[in-house]
C-alpha positions as CSV (number, residue, x, y, z in Angstrom):
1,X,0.0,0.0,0.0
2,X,1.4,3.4,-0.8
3,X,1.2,5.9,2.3
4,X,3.9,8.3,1.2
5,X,6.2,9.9,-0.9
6,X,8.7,7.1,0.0
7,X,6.2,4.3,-1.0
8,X,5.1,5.9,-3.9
9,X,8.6,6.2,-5.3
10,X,9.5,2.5,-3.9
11,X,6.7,1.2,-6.1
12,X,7.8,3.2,-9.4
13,X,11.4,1.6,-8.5
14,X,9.9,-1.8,-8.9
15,X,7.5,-1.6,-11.9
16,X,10.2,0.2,-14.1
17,X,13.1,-2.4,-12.8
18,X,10.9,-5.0,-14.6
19,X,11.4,-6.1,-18.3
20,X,10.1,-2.9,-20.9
21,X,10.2,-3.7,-24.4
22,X,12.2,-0.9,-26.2
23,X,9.1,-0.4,-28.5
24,X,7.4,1.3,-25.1
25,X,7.8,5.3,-25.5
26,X,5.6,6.4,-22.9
27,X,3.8,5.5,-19.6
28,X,0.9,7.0,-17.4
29,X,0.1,6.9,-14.1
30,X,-3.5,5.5,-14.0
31,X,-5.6,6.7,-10.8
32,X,-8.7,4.7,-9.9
33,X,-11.1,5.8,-6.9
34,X,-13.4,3.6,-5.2
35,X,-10.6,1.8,-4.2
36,X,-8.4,4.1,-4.5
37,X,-5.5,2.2,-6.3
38,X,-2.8,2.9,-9.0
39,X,-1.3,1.8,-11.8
40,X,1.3,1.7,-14.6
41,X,1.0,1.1,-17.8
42,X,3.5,1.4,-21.2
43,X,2.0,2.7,-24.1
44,X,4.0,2.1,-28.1
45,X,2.4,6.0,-28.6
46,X,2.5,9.3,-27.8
47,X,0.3,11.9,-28.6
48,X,0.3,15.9,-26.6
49,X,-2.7,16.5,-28.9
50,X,-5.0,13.6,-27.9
51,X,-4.5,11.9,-24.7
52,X,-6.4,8.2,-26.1
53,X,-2.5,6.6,-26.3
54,X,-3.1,6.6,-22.8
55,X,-5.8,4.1,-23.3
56,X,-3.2,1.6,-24.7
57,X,-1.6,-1.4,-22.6
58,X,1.2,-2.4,-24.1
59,X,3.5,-2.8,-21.2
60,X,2.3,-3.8,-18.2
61,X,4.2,-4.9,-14.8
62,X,3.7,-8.2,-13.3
63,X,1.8,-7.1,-10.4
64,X,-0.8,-4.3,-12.3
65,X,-2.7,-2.3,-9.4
66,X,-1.6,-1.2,-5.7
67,X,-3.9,0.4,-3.1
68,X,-3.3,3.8,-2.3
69,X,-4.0,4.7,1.7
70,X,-7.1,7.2,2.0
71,X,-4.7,9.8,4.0
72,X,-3.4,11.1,0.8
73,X,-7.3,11.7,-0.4
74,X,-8.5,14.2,1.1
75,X,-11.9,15.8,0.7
76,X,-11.9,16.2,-3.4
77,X,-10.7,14.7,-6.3
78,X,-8.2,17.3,-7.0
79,X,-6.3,15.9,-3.9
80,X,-5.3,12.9,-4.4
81,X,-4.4,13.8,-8.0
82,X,-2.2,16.7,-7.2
83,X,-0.4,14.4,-4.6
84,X,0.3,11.3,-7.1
85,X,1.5,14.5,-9.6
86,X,3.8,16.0,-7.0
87,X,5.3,12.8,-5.7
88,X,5.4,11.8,-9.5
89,X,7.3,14.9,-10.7
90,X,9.4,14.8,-8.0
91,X,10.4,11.0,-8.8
92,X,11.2,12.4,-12.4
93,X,13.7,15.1,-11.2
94,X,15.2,12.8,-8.8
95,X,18.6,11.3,-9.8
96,X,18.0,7.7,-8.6
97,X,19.7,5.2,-11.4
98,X,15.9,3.4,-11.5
99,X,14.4,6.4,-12.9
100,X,16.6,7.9,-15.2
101,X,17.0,4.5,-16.6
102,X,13.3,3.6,-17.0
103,X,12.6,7.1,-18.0
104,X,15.3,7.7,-20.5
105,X,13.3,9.2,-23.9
106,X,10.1,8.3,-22.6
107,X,6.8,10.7,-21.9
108,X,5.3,10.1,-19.0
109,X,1.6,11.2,-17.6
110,X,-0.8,10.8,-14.4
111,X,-4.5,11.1,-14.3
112,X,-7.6,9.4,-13.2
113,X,-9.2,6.8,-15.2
114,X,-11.3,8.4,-17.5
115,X,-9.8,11.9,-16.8
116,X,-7.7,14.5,-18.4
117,X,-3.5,13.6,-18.2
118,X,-1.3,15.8,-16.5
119,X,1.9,15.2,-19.2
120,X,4.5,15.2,-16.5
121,X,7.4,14.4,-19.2
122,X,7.4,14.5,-23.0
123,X,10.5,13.5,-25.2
């Protein structure tokens, strides 16, 4: 389960330590209430003008969802969506090996199912 920062960033080590075929140029961050859960998935597309590549599930890591903890949800939507985009923007600009690695020429997104993307990365 993610509580924090620290967990949040533990599990993108993981997923993007697994196998990614070199075909996979972008990922997003799929948010899903009711559980509230995540997700990672590996798209072959990219497009800034229309956000259905995110719909594609090329990639995807062995173990798909994880539950988020309902302390990072606050009253709104817009909370637990600006956290998953700061802890997410903060994992890019770290300098951890995992995630310039995974990340290296890839895009990268978060949003909620069914929602608008927040393009954290675009190469």
């Amino acid at each position: 389960m993610i509580h924090n920062e620290k967990d949040f960033r533990d599990w993108l080590d993981a997923q993007l330590s697994e196998d990614i075929p070199e075909r996979i140029i972008a990922f997003n961050i799929n948010i899903y209430e009711s559980p509230f859960l995540v997700e990672i998935v590996g798209s072959e597309e990219f497009d800034l003008d229309n956000e259905d590549w995110a719909c594609n599930e090329d990639w995807l890591p062995k173990k798909r969802q994880i539950e988020v903890s309902e302390s990072l949800f606050g009253s709104s939507w817009q909370t637990p969506e600006q956290n998953l985009l700061r802890f997410t923007k903060q994992y890019v600009n770290s300098c951890g090996s995992i995630s310039q690695k995974g990340l290296s020429n890839k895009s990268l997104s978060v949003g909620f199912v069914d929602g608008n993307l927040n393009i954290v990365k675009h190469t």
